[in-house]
C-alpha positions in Angstrom: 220.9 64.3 146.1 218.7 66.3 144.3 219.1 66.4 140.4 220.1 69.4 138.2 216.7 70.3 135.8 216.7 73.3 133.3 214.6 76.2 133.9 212.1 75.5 130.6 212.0 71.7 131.4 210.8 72.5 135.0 208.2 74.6 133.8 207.2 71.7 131.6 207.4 69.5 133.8 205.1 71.6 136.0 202.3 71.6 133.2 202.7 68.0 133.0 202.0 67.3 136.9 198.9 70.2 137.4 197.4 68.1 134.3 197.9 64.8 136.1 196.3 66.1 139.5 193.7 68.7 137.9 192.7 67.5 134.9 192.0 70.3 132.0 192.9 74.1 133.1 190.4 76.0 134.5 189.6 78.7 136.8 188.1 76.8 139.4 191.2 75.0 140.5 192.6 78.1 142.2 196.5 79.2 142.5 199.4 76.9 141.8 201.2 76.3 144.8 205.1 76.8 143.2 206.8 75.1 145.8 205.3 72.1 144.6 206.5 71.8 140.8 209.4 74.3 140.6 212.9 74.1 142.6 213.6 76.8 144.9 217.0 77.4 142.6 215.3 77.8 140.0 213.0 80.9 141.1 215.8 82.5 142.8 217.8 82.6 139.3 215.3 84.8 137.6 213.7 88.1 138.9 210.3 87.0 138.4 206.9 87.2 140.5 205.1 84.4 141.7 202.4 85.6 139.5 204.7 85.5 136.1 205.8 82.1 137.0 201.9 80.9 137.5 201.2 82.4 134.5 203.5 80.6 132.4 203.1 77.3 133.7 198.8 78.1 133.2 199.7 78.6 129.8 201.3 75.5 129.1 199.0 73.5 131.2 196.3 75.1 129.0 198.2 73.2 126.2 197.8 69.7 128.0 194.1 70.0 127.2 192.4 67.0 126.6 195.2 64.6 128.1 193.9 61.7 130.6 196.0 61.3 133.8 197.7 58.3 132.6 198.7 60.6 129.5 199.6 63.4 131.4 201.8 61.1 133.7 203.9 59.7 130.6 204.6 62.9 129.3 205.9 63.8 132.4 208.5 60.6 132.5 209.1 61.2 128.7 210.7 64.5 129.9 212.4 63.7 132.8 214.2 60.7 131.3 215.6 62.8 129.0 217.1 65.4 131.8 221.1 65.0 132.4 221.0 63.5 136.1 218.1 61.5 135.3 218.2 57.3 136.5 222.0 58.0 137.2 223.0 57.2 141.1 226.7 58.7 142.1 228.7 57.4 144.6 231.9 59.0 145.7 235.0 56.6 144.7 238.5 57.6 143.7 241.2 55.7 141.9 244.3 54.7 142.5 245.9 58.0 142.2 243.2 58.8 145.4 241.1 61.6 143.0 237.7 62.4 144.3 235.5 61.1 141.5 231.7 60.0 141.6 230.3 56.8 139.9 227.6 56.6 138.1 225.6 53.7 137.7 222.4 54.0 135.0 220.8 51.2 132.8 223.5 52.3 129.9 226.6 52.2 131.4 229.0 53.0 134.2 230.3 56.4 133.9 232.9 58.5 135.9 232.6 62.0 136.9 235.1 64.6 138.1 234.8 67.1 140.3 231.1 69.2 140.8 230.3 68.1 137.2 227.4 65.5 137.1 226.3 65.9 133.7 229.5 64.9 131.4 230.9 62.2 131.9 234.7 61.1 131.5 234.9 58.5 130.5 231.6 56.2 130.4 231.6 52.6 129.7 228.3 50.9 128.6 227.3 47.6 130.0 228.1 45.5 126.3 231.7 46.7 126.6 232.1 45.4 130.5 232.2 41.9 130.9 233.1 41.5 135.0 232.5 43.6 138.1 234.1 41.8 141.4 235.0 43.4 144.2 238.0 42.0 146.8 240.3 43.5 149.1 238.2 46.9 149.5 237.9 47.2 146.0 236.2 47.1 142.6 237.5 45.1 139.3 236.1 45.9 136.5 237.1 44.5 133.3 236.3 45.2 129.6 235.8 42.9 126.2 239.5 44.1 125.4 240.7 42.2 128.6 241.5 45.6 130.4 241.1 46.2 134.1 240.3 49.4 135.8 240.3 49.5 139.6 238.7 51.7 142.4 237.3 52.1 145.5 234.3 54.2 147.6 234.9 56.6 149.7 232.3 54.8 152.3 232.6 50.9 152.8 229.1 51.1 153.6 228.3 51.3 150.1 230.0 48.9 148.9 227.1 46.4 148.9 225.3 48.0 147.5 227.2 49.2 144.4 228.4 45.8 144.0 224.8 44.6 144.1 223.2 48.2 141.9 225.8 47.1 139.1 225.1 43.3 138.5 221.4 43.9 138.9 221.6 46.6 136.2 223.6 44.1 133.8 221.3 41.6 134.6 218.9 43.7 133.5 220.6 44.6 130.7 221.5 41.7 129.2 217.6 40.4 130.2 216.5 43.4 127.5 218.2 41.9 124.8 217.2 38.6 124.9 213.4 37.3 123.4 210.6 38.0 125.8 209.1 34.8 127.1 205.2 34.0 126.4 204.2 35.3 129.8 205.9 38.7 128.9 204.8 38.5 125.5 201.3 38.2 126.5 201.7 40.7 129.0 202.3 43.1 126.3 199.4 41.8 123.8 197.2 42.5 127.2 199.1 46.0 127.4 198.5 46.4 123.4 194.7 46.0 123.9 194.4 48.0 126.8 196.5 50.9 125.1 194.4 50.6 122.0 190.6 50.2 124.2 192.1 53.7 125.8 192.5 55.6 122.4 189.0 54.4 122.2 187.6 55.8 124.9 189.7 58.7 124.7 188.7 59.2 121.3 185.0 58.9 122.3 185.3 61.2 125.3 187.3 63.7 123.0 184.0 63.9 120.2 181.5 63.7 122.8 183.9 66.9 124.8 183.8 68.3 120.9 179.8 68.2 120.4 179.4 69.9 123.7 181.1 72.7 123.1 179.6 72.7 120.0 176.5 72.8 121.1 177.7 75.3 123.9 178.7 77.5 121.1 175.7 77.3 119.2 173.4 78.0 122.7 175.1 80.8 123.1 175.0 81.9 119.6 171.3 81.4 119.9 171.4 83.7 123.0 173.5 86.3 121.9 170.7 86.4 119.1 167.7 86.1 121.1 169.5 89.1 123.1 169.7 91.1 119.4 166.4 90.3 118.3 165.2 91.3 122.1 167.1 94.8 121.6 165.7 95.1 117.7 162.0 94.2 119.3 162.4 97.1 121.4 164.1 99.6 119.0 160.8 98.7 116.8 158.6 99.1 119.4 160.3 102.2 120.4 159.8 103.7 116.7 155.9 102.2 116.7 155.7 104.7 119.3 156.9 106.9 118.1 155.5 106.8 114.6 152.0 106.7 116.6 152.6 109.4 118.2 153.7 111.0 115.2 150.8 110.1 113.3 148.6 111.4 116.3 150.5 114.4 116.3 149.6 114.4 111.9 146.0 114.0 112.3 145.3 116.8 115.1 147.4 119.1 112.5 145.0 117.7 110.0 141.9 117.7 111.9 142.8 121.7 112.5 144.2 122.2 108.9 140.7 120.7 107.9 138.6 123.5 110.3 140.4 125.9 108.8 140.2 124.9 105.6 136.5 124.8 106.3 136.2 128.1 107.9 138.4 129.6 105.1 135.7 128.2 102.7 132.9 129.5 104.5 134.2 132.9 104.7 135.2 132.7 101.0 131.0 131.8 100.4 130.4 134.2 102.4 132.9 136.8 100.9 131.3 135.6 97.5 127.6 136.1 98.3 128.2 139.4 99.8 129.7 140.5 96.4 127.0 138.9 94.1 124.9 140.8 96.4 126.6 144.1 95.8 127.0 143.7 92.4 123.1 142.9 92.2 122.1 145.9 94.2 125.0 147.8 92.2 123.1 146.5 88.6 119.5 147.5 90.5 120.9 151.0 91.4 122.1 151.4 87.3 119.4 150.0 86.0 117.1 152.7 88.3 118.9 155.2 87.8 118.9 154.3 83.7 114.8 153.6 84.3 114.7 157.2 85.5 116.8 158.7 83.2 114.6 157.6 80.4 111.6 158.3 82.5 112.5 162.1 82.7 113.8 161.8 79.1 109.7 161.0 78.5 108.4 163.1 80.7 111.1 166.0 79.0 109.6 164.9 75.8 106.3 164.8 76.9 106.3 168.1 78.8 108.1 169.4 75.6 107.7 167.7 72.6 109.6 168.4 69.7 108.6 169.7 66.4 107.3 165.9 65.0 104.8 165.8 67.9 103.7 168.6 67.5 101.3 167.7 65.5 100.0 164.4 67.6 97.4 164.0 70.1 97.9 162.9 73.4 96.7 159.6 72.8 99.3 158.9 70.1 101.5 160.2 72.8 100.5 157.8 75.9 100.2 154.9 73.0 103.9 155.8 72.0 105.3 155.7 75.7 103.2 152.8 76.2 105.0 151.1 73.7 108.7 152.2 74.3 108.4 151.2 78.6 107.8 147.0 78.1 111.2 147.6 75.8 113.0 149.3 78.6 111.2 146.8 81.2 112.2 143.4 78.6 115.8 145.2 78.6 116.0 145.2 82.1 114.6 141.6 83.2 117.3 140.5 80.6 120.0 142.2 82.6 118.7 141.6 85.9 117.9 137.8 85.4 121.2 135.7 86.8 120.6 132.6 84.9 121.5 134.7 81.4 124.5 132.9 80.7 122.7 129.5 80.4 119.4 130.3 78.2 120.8 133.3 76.0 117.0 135.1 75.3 117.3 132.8 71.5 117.1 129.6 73.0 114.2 130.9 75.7 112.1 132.4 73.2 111.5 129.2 71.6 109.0 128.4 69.0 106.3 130.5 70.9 108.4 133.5 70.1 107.4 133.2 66.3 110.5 133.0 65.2 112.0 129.6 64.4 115.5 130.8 62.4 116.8 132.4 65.9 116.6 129.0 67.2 118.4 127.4 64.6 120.9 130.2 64.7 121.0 129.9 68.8 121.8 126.1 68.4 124.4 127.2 65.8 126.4 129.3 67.7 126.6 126.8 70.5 127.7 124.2 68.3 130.7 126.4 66.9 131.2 127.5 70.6 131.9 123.6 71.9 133.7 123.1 68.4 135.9 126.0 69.6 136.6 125.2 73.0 136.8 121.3 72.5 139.1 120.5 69.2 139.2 117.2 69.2 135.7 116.8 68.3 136.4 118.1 65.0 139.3 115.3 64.7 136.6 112.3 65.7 134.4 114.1 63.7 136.4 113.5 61.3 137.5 110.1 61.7 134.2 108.9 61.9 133.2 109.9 58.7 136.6 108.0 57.1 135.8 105.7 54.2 135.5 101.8 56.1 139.2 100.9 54.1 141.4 103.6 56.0 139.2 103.5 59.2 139.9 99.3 59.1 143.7 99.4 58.2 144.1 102.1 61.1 142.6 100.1 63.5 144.0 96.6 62.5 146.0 94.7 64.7 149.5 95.4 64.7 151.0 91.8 64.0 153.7 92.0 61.2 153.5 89.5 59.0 156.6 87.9 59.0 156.7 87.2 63.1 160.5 87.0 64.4 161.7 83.1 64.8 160.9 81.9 68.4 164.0 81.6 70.6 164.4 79.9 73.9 165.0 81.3 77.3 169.0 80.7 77.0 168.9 82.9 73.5 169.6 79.9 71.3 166.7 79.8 68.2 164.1 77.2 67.9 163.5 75.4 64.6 161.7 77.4 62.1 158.2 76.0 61.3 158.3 77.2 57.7 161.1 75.3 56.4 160.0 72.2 54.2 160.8 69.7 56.4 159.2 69.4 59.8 161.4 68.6 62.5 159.4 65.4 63.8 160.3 64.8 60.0 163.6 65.0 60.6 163.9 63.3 63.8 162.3 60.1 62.2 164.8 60.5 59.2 167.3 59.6 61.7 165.5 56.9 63.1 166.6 53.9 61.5 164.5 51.3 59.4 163.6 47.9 60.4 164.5 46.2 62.9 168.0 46.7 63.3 169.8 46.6 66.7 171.3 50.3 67.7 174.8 50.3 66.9 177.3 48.8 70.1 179.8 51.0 71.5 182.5 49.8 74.0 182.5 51.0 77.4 184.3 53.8 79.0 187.0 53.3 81.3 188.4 56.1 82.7 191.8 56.6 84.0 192.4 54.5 87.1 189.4 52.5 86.5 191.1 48.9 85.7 192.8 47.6 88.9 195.5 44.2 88.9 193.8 42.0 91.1 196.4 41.5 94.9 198.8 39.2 94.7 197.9 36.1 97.0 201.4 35.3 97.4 201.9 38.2 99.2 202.2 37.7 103.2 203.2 39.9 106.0 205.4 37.7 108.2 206.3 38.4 112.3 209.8 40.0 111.2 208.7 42.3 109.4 205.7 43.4 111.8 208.3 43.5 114.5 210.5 46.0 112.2 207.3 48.1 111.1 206.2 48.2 114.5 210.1 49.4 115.6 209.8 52.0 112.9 207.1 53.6 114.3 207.9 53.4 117.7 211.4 54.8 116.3 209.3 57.7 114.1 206.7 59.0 117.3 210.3 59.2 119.7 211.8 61.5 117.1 209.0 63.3 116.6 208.1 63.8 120.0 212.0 64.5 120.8 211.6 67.0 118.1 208.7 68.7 120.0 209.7 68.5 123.2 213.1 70.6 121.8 210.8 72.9 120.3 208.8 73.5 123.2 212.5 74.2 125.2 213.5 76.4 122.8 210.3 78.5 123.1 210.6 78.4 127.0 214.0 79.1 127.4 213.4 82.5 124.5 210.6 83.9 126.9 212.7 83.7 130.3 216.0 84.1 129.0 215.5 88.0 129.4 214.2 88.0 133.0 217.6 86.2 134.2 219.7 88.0 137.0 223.4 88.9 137.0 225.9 86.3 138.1 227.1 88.7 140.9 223.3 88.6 142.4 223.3 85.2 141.9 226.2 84.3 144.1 224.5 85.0 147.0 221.9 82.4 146.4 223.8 79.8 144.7 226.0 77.3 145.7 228.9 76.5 143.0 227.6 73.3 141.9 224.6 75.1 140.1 226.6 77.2 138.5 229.1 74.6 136.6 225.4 72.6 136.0 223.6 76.0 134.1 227.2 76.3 132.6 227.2 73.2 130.9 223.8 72.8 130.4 224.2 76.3 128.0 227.1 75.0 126.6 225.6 72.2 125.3 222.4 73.9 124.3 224.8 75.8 122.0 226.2 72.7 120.4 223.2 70.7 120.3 224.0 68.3 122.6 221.8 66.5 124.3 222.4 63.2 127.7 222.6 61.0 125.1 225.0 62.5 122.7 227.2 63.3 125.7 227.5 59.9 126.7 228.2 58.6 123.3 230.8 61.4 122.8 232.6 60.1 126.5 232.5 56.7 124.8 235.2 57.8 121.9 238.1 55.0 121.5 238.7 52.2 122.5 237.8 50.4 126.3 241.6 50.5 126.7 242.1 53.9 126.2 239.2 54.9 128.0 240.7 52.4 131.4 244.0 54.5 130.9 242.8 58.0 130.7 240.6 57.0 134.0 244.2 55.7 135.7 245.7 59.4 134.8 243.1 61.3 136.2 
């Protein structure tokens, strides 16, 4: 008989096994075969793909990471104990009355079940509360603590043995639980405690050294990704040295031609230049001709025909007079045609040969006033060299003020002024005491927290209470991992919940026995219930009660 599992707990339970046979998810492990890890009814009740369904148990398997196989494998029992049908075997009995019912033998109890349902049973009796099982004339006996009897039979006789023989061994089992472990079991279980805890060890180990690689995966390819960006930059910048050289290249040819041009430009402006000196020299030689023969036909006019005041002079006094006046004209024009007249002025060239010393004087004048003129600030260093020596020296003193701003340190905070009376070495040894006198004591600091009780020796751990400690936790990781397991139900049952088909497709596919099961199984989602608060809400009243309601059914 197969047993009734959820739709999320499947898929749970499908993580759990593909992490006990592959080890951590990865790629390489290739498609999940579903046939495996989910029931056939459990595909047909929702219109998903093969695909979706792989995809949802990869990402819970993706979860798993890190889990051994001997981890993996516990979670997997951890959830399946806790599934309805789970370590419950049904055999088909009735009553007196001659009702189909099923028995249901687990290591909690004895409970009957009526009809298809397998999940709630009605009532259940838990091994403390039944204190004989016989069977005799074809049937079973079965009586409780209160002295009640309830009697049945099986459908087949050929499992009669063996329900007779599943329920002592069970309570044998049962009662074995509760009674102290013997030194062989106990040191089984020291040898189990030290193999558990050399595990976490090793686990722990594997998990940093698993950590530290792919850290230092991480940081590899970190360093790759930024060999690959600096590779990219290197050839961005080589890119732009190209292309700057090539500029530059490009510069210097427009420079190098800029620079003949310039030079050509220049050359033709020397040219230009000469070729209008020389213009304006022949133009000067032309005016100063045609002034030489002007006056020459202005002598020979007056010599031809003199006027009235030579009249009375010879020729001699005539040639004498026009010898005289032609060096003038020639002196005139050797001024004007000489190109260097702008730098010896016919004053400074005459010189003391000329005869006359006060044109010097008066030459080197006019060039003094002339630099006077054009540079003015001569005349103010003229002038401040002949300062008297008291304003020249208190100009050009330095410029320390005499009362110098007190000193300060880097933080803004002033140092000690040095002009006060008393020097601050002074000070500091005023504070100093005299003699030999011990410094002053002061009591130590403690700080809060600092001053700790010694432990109380009297103060021992005994085996009770490590028992109890060790209870409580065992108690506090259940819940906890109850509490998760509920969780991750919850979140598997929210993301398929919407792909679930219509009843009236499911008909076809489903026998009625799944139905009641997903029926009951949702109703007691709704109220919370779980397969152990079912059975202890079957095990309400007393054993009496509970034998008569199982007569009336």
């Amino acid at each position: 008989m197969n047993l009734y599992c959820s739709p999320e707990a499947s898929v749970l339970l499908a993580s759990f096994a593909v992490q006990a046979m592959h080890g951590d998810c990865s790629d390489e492990v290739g498609p999940i075969d579903l046939d495996k890890h989910l029931p056939k009814s459990v595909i047909d009740q929702y219109d998903m793909s093969a695909d979706m369904w792989r995809d949802r148990i990869k990402r819970w398997w993706s979860r798993n990471s890190g889990q051994s196989r001997e981890e993996a494998e516990l979670e997997y029992l951890r959830v399946a104990q806790d599934l309805e049908m789970y370590g419950i075997l049904y055999y088909p009995i009735c009553n007196n009355k001659e009702t189909d019912l099923h028995l249901g033998i687990s290591a909690q109890g004895l409970g009957i079940y009526k009809g298809v349902n397998r999940i709630t049973p009605r009532p259940f009796f838990s091994w403390s509360e039944i204190k004989n099982i016989q069977f005799k004339n074809k049937k079973f006996h079965m009586k409780t603590v209160d002295k009640s009897t309830i009697s049945f039979r099986s459908r087949e006789t050929s499992i009669d043995s063996s329900i007779l023989d599943l329920c002592i061994g069970t309570h044998n089992l049962y009662l074995r639980r509760r009674q102290p472990d013997t030194l062989e079991v106990q040191q089984m279980r020291s040898q189990a405690k030290e193999d558990k805890q050399r595990r976490s060890a090793e686990q722990a180990k594997i998990a940093l050294e698993r950590k530290e690689r792919q850290q230092m995966e991480k940081e590899c390819k970190e360093l790759k990704q930024q060999v690959e960006l600096m590779a990219m930059e290197l050839m961005k910048a080589q890119e732009s040295i190209r292309k700057a050289e090539e500029a530059n290249d490009q510069l210097t040819e427009k420079a190098k031609h800029s620079e003949q041009e310039t030079l050509m430009l220049y050359k033709q402006k020397s040219e230009v230049e000469a070729e209008c000196n020389r213009l304006s020299m022949n133009n000067m030689k032309n005016k100063n001709r045609t002034e030489m023969i002007k006056n020459i036909k202005k002598w020979i006019c007056c010599t031809v025909h003199p006027p009235w005041p030579y009249s009375r002079m010879s020729l001699a006094d005539v040639s004498l007079d026009a010898n005289r006046k032609l060096p003038q004209y020639s002196s005139q024009n050797a001024l004007i045609i000489d190109p260097n007249w702008h730098h010896q002025t016919p004053m400074t060239q005459s010189g003391p040969s000329s005869g006359h010393p006060g044109m010097t004087t008066t030459g080197s004048y006019h060039q003094l006033q002339s630099l006077e003129n054009a540079h003015p600030s001569s005349q103010v260093m003229s002038r401040s060299l002949n300062m008297p020596p008291s304003s020249s020296s208190a100009n050009f003193s330095s410029p320390i003020p005499s009362n110098p701003p007190p000193q300060q340190h880097q933080n803004g905070h002033p140092l000690p002024s040095t002009s006060s009376n008393s020097h601050p070495l002074q000070q500091h040894n005023q504070n100093i005491p005299q003699g030999n006198h011990p410094p002053p004591h002061h009591p130590p600091y403690y700080g809060s927290g600092m001053i700790v009780p010694p432990p109380d020796p009297s103060i021992q751990i005994f085996e009770q209470q490590t028992i109890l400690m060790e209870l409580e936790k065992s108690r506090n990781e259940y819940e906890k991992r109850a509490r998760i397991f509920k969780e991750h139900l919850e979140e598997l049952r929210g993301d398929i919940d919407g792909l679930k088909r219509d009843e009236n497709v499911q008909n076809g596919q489903q026998n009625m026995q799944h139905r009641e099961h997903d029926a009951i199984h949702a109703q007691n989602v709704a109220h919370g219930f779980d397969k152990f608060t079912t059975m202890r809400m079957s095990m309400r009243g007393t054993p009496r009660q509970r034998a008569q309601a199982f007569d009336g059914m």
